[in-house]
N, C-alpha and C positions, 0 to 999 in steps of 0.2 A: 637223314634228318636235315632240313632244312638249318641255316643259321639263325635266331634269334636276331630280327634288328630292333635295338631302342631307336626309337625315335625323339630327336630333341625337338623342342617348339620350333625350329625352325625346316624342320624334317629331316634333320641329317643324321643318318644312322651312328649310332651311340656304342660300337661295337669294340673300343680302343681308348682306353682310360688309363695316363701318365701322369702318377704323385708327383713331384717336387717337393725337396728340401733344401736342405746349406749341402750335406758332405754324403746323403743318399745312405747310408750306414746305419743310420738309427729310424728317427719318424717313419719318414717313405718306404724302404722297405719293410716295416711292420704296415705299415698299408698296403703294399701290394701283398704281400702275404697273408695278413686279415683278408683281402678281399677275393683272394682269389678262395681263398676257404668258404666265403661269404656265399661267394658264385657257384661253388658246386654244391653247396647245400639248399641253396635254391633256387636249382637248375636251371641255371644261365651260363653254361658252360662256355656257349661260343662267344663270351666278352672277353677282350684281352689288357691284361695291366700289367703296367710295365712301372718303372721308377727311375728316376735322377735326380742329383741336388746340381744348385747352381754353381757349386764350390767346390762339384767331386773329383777326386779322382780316378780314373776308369780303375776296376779290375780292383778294387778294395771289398773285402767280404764285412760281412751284417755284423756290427758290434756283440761284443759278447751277454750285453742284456738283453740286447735288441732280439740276438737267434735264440736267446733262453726263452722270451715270453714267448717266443714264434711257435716255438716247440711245445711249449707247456698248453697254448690251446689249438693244438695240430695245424700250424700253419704252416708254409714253406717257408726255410731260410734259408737255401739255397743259390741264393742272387746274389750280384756283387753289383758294385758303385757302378753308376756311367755319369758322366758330365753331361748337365742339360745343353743339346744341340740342336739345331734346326731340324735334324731330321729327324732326330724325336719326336719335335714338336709338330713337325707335317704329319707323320703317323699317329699321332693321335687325336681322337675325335674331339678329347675334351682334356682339357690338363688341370688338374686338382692340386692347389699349392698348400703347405702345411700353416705359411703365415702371410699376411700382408704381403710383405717385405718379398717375400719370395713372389708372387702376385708382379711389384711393381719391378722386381729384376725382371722377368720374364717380359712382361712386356714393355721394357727398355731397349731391351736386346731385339724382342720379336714381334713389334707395334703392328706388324701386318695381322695379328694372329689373336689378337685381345679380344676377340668374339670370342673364342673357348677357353678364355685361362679365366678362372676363377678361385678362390679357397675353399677350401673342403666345405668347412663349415657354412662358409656363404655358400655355395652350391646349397645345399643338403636343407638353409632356412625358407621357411615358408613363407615369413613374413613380409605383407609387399611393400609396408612401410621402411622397411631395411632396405630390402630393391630398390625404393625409389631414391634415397639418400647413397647407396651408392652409385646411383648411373650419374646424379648430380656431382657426385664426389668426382669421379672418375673422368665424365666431360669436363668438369674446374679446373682438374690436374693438367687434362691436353691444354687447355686453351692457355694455362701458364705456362707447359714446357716451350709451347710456342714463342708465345711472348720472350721466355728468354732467348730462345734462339735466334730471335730478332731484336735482341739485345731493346727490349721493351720491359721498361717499367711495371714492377706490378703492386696492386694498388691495394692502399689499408683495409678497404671493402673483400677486398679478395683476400687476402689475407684471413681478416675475422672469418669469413664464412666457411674456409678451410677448417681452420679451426674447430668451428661452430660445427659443424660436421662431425667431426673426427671423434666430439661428447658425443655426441648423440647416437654415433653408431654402433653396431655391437662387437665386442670383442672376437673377431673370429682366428687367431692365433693359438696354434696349438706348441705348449711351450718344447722346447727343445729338453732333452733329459739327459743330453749329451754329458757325461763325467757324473750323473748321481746315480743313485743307490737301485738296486734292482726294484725296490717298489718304486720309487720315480717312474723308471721305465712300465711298471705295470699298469700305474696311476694313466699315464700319457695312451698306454696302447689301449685301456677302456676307453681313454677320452676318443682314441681315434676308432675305435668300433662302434662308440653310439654313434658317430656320425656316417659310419658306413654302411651301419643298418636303414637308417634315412636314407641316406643313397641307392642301394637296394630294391627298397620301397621304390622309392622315385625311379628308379630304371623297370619294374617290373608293371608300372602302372604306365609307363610312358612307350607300353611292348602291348597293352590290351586297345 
């Protein structure tokens, strides 16, 4: 049997999909877990997911809520931590972050690579009026990191529109449940399996 290639819009096979979180122990490994459950129930066997936080330490096993819900809706908990690395990030086709914030570490660290690092949830919307405020958002962001690195001023205009932006877009941060109660953690892993059934969708549609 042949591999299954997703194809992304810009045709690059879709075969290798890395969560990101902060410590890789809770969020992201109930997403790679969810998904890979996701995967073989609708047979997309040959996509591979893998996970890391920006803040991990290698070789740390799945929090004890985190492998309870894993288990409780038959998903693997069997992963341990790794530290987001370059060579993660080269192996994967597309890197899925759990919030903002993990988004803008990543591509701090990995600016060559900010074509495929996205947020879940931003992945997974459909909406192109959100697209378009963040490509807006995101070109703004460069064009000030620059500025400061040329130790250039940046201006009240730019500022407000940061701003002005940051209303109007949608919340796509999936909160951390790190230190609460097992339904915290449960609340969190539906939050991350509706958006990986959208993903799903979107890999199986972007495979016809």
């Amino acid at each position: 049997m042949q591999p299954i290639l997703i194809q992304e819009k810009a045709g690059i096979p879709m075969n290798r999909i890395l969560f990101v979180c902060t410590g890789n122990t809770c969020r992201s490994p109930m997403a790679e877990g969810l998904m890979r459950r996701l995967l073989a129930e609708h047979q997309l066997p040959h996509i591979e997911v893998r996970s890391a936080g920006v803040s991990a330490m290698d070789g740390a096993p799945v929090s004890r809520h985190a492998a309870a819900i894993l288990k409780e809706t038959g998903s693997d908990c069997s992963m341990s931590s790794s530290t987001l690395s370059r060579s993660l990030i080269e192996w994967a086709d597309i890197v899925l972050t759990m919030t903002s914030g993990h988004k803008q570490h990543a591509i701090g660290r990995y600016p060559e690579f900010i074509d495929k690092i996205y947020t879940l949830k931003e992945y997974v919307d459909d909406d192109p009026n959100a697209a378009d405020l963040i490509a807006e958002m995101e070109s703004l962001i460069a064009d000030l990191q620059v500025k400061r690195a040329l130790s250039q001023q940046v201006t009240d205009e730019e500022r407000a529109r940061i701003l002005t932006l940051e209303r109007k877009l949608p919340d796509y941060d999936i909160a951390d449940p790190f230190g609460g109660s097992l339904s915290l953690y449960r609340e969190c892993a539906e939050e991350i399996e509706a958006a990986l059934l959208k993903l799903v969708a979107k890999l199986k549609s972007q495979a016809n």
